[in-house]
TORKOL-4160 file (C-alpha; in steps of 0.2 Angstrom, whole numbers, padded with zeros to 4 digits, m for minus):
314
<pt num="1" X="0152" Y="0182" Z="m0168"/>
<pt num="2" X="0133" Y="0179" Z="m0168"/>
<pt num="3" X="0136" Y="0161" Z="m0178"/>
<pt num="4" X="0147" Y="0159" Z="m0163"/>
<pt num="5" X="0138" Y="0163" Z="m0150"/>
<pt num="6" X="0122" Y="0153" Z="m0155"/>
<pt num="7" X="0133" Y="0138" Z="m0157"/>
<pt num="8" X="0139" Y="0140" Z="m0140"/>
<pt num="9" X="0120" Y="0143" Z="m0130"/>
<pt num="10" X="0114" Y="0126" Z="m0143"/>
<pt num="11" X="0129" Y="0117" Z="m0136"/>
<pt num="12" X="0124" Y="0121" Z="m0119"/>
<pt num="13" X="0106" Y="0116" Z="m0121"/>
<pt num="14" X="0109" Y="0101" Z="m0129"/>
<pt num="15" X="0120" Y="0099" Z="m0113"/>
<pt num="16" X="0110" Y="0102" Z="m0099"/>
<pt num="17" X="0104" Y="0090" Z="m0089"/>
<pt num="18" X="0087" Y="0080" Z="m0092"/>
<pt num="19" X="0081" Y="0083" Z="m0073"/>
<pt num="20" X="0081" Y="0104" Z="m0076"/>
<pt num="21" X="0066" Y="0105" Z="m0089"/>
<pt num="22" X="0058" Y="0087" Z="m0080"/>
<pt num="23" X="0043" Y="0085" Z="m0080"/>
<pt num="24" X="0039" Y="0091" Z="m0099"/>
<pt num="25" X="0025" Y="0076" Z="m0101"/>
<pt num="26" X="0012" Y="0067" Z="m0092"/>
<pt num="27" X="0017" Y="0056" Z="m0079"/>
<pt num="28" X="0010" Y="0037" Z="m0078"/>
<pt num="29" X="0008" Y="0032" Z="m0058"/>
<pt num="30" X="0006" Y="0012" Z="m0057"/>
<pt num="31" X="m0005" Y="0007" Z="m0044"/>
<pt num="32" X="m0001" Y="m0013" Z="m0041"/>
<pt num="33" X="m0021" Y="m0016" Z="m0038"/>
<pt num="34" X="m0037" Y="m0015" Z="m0044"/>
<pt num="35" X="m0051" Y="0001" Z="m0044"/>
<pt num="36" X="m0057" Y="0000" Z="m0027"/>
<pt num="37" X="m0045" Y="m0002" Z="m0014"/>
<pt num="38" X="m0034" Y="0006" Z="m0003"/>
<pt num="39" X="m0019" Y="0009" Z="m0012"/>
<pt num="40" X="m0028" Y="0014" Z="m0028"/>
<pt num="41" X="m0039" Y="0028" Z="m0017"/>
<pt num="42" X="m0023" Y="0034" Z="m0012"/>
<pt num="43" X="m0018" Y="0037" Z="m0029"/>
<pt num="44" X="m0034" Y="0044" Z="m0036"/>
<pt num="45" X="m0033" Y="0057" Z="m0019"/>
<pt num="46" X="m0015" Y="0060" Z="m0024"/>
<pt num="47" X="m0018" Y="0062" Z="m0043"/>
<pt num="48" X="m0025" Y="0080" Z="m0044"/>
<pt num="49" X="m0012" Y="0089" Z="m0032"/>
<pt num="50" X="0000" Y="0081" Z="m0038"/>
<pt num="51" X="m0004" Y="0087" Z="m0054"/>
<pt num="52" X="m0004" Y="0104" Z="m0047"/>
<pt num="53" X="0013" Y="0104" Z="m0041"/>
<pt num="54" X="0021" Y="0098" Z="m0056"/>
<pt num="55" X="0013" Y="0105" Z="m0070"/>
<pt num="56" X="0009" Y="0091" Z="m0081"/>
<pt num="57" X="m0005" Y="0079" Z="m0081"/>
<pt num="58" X="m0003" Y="0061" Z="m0069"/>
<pt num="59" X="m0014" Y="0045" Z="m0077"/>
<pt num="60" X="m0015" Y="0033" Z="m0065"/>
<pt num="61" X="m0014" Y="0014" Z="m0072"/>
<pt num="62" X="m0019" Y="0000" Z="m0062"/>
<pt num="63" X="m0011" Y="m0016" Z="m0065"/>
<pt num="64" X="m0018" Y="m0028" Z="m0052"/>
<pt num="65" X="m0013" Y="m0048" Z="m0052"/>
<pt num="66" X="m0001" Y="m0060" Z="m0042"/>
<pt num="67" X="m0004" Y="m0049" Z="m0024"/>
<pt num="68" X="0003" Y="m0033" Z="m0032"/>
<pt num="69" X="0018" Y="m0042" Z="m0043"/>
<pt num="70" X="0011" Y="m0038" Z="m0058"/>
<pt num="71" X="0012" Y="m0018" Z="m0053"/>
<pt num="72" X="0027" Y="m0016" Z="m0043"/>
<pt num="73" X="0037" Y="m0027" Z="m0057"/>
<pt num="74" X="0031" Y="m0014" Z="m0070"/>
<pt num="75" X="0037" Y="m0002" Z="m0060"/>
<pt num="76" X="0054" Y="m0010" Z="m0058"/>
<pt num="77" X="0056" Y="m0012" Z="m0075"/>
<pt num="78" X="0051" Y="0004" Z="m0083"/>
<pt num="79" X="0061" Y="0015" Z="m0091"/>
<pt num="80" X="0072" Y="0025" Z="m0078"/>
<pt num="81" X="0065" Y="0044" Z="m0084"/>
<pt num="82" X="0054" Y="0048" Z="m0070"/>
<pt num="83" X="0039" Y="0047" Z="m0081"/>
<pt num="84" X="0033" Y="0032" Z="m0073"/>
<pt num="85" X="0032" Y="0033" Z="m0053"/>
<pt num="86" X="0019" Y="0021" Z="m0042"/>
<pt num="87" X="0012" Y="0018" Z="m0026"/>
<pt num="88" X="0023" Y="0006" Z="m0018"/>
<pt num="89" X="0013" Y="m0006" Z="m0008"/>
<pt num="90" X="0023" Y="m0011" Z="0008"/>
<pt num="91" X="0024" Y="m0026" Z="0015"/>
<pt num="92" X="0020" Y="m0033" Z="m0004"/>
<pt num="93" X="0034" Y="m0024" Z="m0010"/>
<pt num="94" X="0046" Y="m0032" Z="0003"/>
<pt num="95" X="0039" Y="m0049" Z="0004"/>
<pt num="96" X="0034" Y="m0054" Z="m0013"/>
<pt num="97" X="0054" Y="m0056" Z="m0019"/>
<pt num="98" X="0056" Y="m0064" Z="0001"/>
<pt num="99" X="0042" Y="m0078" Z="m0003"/>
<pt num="100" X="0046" Y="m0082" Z="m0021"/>
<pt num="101" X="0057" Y="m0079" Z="m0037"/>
<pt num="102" X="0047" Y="m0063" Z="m0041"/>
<pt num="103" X="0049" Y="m0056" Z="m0058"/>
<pt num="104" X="0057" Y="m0039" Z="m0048"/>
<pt num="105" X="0067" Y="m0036" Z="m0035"/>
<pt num="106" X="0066" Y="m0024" Z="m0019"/>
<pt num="107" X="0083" Y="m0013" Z="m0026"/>
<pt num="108" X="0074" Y="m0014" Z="m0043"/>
<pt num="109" X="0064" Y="0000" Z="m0035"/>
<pt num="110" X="0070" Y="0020" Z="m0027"/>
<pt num="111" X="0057" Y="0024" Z="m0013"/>
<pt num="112" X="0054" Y="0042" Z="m0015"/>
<pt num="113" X="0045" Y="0048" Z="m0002"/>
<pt num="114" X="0032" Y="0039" Z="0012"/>
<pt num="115" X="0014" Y="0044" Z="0012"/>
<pt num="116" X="0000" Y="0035" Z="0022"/>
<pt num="117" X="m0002" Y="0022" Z="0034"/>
<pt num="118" X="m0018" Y="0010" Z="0035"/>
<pt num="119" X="m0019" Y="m0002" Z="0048"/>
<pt num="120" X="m0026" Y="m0020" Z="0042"/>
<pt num="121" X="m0042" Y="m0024" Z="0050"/>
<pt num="122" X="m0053" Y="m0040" Z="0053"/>
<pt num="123" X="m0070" Y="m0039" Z="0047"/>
<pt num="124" X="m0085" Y="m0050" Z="0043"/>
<pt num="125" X="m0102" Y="m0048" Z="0035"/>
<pt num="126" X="m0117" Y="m0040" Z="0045"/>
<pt num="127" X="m0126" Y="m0055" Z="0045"/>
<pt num="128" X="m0112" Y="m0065" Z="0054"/>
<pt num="129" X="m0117" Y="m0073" Z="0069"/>
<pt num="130" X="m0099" Y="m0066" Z="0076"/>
<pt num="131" X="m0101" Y="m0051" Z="0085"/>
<pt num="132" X="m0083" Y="m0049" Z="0091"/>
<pt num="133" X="m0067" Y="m0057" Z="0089"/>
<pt num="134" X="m0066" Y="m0070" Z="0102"/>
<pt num="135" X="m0082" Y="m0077" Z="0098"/>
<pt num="136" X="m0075" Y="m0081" Z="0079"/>
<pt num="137" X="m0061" Y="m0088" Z="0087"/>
<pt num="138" X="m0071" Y="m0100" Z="0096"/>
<pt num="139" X="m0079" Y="m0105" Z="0081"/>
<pt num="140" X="m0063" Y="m0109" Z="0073"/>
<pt num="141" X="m0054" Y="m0121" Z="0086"/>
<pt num="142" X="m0069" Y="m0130" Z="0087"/>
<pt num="143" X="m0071" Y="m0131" Z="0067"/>
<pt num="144" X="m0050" Y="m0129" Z="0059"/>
<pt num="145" X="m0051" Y="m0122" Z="0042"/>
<pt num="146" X="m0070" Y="m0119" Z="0042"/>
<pt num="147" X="m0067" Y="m0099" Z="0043"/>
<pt num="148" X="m0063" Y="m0092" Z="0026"/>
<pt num="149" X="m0054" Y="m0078" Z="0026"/>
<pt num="150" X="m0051" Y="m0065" Z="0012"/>
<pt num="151" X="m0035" Y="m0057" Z="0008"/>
<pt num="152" X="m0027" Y="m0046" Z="m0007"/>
<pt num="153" X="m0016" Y="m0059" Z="m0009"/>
<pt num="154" X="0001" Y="m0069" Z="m0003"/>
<pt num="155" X="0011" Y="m0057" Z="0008"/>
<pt num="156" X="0001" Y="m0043" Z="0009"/>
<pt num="157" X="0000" Y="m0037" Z="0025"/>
<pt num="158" X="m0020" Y="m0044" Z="0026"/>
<pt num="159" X="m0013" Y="m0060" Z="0025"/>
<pt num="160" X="0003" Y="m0055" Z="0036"/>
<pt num="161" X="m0011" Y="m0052" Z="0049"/>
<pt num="162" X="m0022" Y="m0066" Z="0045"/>
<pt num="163" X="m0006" Y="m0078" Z="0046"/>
<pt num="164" X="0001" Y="m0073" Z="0063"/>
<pt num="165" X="m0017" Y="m0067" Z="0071"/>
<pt num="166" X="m0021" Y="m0089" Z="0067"/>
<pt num="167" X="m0004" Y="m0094" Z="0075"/>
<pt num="168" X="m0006" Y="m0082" Z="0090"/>
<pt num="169" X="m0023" Y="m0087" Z="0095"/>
<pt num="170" X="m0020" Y="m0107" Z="0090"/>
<pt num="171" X="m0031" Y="m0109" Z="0074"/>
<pt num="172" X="m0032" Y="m0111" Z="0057"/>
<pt num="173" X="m0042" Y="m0104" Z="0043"/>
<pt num="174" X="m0044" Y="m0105" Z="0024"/>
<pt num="175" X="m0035" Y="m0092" Z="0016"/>
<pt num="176" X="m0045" Y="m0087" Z="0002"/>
<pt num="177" X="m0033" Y="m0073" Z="m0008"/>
<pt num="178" X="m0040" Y="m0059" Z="m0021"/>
<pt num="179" X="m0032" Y="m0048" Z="m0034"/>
<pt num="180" X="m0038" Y="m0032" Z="m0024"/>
<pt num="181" X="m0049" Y="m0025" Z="m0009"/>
<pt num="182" X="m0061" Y="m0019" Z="m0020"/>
<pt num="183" X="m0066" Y="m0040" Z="m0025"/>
<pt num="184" X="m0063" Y="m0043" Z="m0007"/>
<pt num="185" X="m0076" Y="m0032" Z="0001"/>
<pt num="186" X="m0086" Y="m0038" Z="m0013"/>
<pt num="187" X="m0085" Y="m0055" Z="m0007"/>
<pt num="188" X="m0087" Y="m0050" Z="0011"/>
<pt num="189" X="m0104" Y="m0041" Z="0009"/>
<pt num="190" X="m0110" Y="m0054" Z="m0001"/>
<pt num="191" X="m0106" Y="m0068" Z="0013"/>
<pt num="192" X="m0095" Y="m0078" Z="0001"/>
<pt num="193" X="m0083" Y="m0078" Z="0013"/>
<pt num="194" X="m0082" Y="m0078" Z="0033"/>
<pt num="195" X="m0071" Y="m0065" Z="0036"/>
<pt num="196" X="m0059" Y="m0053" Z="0026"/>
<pt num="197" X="m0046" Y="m0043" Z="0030"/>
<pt num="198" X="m0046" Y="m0027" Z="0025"/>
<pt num="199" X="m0036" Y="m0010" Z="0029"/>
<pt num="200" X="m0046" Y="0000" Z="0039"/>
<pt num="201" X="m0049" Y="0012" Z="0028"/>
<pt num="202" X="m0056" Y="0000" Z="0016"/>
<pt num="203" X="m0068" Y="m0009" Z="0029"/>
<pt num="204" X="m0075" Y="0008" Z="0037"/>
<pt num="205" X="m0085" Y="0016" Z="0023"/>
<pt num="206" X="m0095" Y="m0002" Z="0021"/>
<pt num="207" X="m0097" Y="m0003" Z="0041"/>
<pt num="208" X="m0103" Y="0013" Z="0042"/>
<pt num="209" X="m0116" Y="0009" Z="0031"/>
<pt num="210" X="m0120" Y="m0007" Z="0040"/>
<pt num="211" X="m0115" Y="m0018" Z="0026"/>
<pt num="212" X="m0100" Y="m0027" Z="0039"/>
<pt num="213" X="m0095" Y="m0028" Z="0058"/>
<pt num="214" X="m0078" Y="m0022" Z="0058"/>
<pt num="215" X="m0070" Y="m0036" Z="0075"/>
<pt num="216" X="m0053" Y="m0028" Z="0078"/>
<pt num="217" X="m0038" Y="m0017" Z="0070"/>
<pt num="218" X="m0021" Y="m0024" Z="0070"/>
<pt num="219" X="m0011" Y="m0006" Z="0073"/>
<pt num="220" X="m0002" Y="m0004" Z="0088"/>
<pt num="221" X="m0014" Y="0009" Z="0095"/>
<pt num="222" X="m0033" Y="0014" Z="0092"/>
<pt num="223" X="m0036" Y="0025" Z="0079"/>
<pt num="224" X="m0044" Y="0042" Z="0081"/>
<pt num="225" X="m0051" Y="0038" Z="0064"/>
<pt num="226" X="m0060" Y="0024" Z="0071"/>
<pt num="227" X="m0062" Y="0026" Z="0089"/>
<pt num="228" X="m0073" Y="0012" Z="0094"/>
<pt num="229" X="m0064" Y="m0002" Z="0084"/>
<pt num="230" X="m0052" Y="m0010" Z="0097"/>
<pt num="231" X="m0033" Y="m0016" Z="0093"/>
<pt num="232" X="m0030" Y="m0033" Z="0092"/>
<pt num="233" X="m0017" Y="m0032" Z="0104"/>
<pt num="234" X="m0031" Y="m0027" Z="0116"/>
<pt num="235" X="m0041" Y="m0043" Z="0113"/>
<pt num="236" X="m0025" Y="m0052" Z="0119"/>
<pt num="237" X="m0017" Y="m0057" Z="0105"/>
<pt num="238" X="m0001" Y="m0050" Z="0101"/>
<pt num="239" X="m0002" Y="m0046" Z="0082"/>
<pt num="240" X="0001" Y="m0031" Z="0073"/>
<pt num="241" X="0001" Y="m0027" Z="0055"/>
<pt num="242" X="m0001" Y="m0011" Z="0042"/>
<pt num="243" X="0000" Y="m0004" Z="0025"/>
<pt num="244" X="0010" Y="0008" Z="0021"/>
<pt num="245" X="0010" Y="0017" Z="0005"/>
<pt num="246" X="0023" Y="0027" Z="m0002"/>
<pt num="247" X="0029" Y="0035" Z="m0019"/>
<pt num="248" X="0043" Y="0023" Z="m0031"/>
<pt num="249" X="0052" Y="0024" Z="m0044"/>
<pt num="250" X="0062" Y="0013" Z="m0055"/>
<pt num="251" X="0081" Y="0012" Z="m0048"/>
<pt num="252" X="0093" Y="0024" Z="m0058"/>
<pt num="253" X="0083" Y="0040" Z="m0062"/>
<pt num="254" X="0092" Y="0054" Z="m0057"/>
<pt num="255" X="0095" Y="0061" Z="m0040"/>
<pt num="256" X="0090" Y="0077" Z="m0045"/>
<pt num="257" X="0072" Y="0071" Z="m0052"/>
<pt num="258" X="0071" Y="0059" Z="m0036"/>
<pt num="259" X="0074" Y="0075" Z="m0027"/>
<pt num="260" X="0061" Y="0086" Z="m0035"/>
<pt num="261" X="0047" Y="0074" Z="m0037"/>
<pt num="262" X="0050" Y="0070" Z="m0016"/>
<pt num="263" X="0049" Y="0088" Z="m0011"/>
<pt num="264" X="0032" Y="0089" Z="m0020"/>
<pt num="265" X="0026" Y="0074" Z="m0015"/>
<pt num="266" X="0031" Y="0083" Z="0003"/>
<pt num="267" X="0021" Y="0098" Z="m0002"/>
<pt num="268" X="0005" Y="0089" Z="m0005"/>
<pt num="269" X="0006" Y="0079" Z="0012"/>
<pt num="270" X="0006" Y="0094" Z="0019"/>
<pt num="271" X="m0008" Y="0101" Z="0008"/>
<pt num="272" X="m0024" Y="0101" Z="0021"/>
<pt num="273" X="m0037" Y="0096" Z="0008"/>
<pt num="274" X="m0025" Y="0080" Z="0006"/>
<pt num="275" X="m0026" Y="0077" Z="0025"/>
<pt num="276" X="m0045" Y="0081" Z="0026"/>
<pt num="277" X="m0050" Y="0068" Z="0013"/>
<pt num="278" X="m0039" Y="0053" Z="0020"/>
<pt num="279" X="m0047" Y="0058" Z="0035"/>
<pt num="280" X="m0063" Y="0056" Z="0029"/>
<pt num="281" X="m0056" Y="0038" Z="0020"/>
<pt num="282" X="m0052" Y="0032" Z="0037"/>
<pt num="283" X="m0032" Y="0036" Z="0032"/>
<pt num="284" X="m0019" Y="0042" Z="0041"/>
<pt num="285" X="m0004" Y="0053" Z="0033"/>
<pt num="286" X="0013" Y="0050" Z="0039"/>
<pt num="287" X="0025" Y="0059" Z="0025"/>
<pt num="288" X="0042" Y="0053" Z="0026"/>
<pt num="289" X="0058" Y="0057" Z="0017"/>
<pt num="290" X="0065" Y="0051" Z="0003"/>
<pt num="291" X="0081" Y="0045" Z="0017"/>
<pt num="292" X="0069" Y="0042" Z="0030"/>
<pt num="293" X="0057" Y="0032" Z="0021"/>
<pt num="294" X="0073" Y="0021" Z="0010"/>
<pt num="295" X="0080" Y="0017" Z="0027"/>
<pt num="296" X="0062" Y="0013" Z="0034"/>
<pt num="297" X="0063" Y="0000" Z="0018"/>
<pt num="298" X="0078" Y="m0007" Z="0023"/>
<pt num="299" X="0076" Y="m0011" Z="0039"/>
<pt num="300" X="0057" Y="m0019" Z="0037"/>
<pt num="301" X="0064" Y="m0029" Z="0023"/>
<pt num="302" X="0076" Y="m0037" Z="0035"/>
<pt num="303" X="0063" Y="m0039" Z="0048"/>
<pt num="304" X="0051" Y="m0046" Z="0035"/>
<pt num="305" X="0065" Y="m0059" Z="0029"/>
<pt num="306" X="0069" Y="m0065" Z="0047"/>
<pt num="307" X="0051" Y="m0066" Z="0049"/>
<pt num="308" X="0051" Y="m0079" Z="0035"/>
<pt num="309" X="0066" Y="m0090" Z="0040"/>
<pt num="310" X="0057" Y="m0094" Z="0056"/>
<pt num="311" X="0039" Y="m0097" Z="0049"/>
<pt num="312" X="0036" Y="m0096" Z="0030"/>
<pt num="313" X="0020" Y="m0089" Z="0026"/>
<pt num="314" X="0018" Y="m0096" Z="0009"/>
């Protein structure tokens, strides 16, 4: 009887699903940029409550290159056991596959859960001679291309801004792109380039320090984060453009992991020491739902491939 009944409880061990005892190991969280920048704050932020609310330990691995290709296709392409998320980068997420044969696909990838929002930002070095934005404007229809701008790369939503910020106001700059926002505001400090865009959250700390003059932010309304930097849109030029960052994993891991690693994803959103330190990085938290945020994907990828029909950005 006893033979019988420990073949029976072994037989239901070995049957039970992988998602019950998940996560029995650390967990790798792929950031698609380099030390520095926005996205890979938000991870280093996330990394320690996350940890909490799952019980294991979360190694954060940066795998910058190609304007976030590099990372999100690792993500893609891992092994679907919910032991390898990352911070899914949008627009680059949508837009890379949009602009060229990437080496991922958008469905390659389960949004989980959306996190923070960071408007992009226009910014220059604190020994420009521009003091706001229409005065670099100026400047550059009277000189095309002489502006340099710096970006994280083709299709991220710096350039996104950069692009469409040039075609509403009638000039063109030189798009000069990095592997990350940490090179970037490197560059910008240094007066390598004219101008970067940045998020706002990347840009703030260096302006408060006086190292840059932050011109406008491209969200659709002034931030309580940054109070005194005006919109775009209120500068008369009808352009707006943000990061969002989110939690991903590879297509195919099971609902029920999808599910759990969501609703702590949820708990530390709502954790105040998570909100008080994006506040103090100049970040916004907007959690969304593992539906909610999907959806969300779905309808800015069809935005963003419209967007491109009528005026590549390449």
């Amino acid at each position: 009887m006893f033979k019988k009944t420990a073949l029976a409880l072994s037989v239901m061990l070995a049957a039970a699903p992988a998602w019950a005892e998940w996560p029995e190991k650390s967990i790798e969280l792929i950031v698609a940029y380099s030390p520095g920048g926005g996205t890979d704050i938000t991870a280093r932020v996330l990394q320690p409550l996350l940890e909490k609310e799952l019980g294991q330990k979360v190694v954060v691995i940066n795998r910058p290159g190609a304007g976030g290709e590099i990372g999100h296709a690792a993500l893609a392409n891992a092994k679907a056991d919910g032991y390898t998320m990352g911070i899914v980068n949008i627009p680059p997420m949508l837009t890379i596959p949009i602009t060229r044969k990437a080496s991922f696909a958008t469905d390659d990838i389960q949004p989980v859960a959306g996190l923070v929002q960071d408007p992009s930002a226009l910014s220059v070095p604190a020994s420009s001679p521009f003091l706001t934005l229409d005065e670099l404007v100026a400047f550059a229809k009277k000189n095309p291309g002489a502006i340099t701008v710096g970006t994280t790369g083709v299709g991220t939503d710096d350039h996104l801004a950069v692009r469409y910020l040039a075609q509403a106001a009638g000039i063109e700059v030189t798009h000069v792109p990095f592997a990350g926002a940490g090179p970037v505001r490197t560059a910008l400090i240094g007066g390598h380039i004219s101008a970067a865009a940045l998020n706002l959250g990347e840009a703030m700390p260096a302006a408060t320090e006086g190292q840059v003059r932050i011109l406008a932010q491209f969200g659709e309304d002034i931030s309580e984060l940054a109070p005194d930097v005006a919109t775009v849109q209120s500068l008369g030029y009808d352009v707006t453009m943000l990061s969002e960052r989110g939690i991903g994993l590879p297509k195919s891991v099971d609902p029920a992991i999808v599910e759990k690693l969501a609703a702590a994803i949820g708990r530390v959103a709502a954790n105040e020491e998570f909100k008080s330190r994006n506040r103090e990085l100049y970040t916004e938290v907007v959690y969304k739902t593992t539906s909610d945020f999907s959806a969300h994907v779905k309808e800015l990828e069809t935005a963003y491939k419209t967007m491109w029909e009528q005026a590549p950005w390449q």
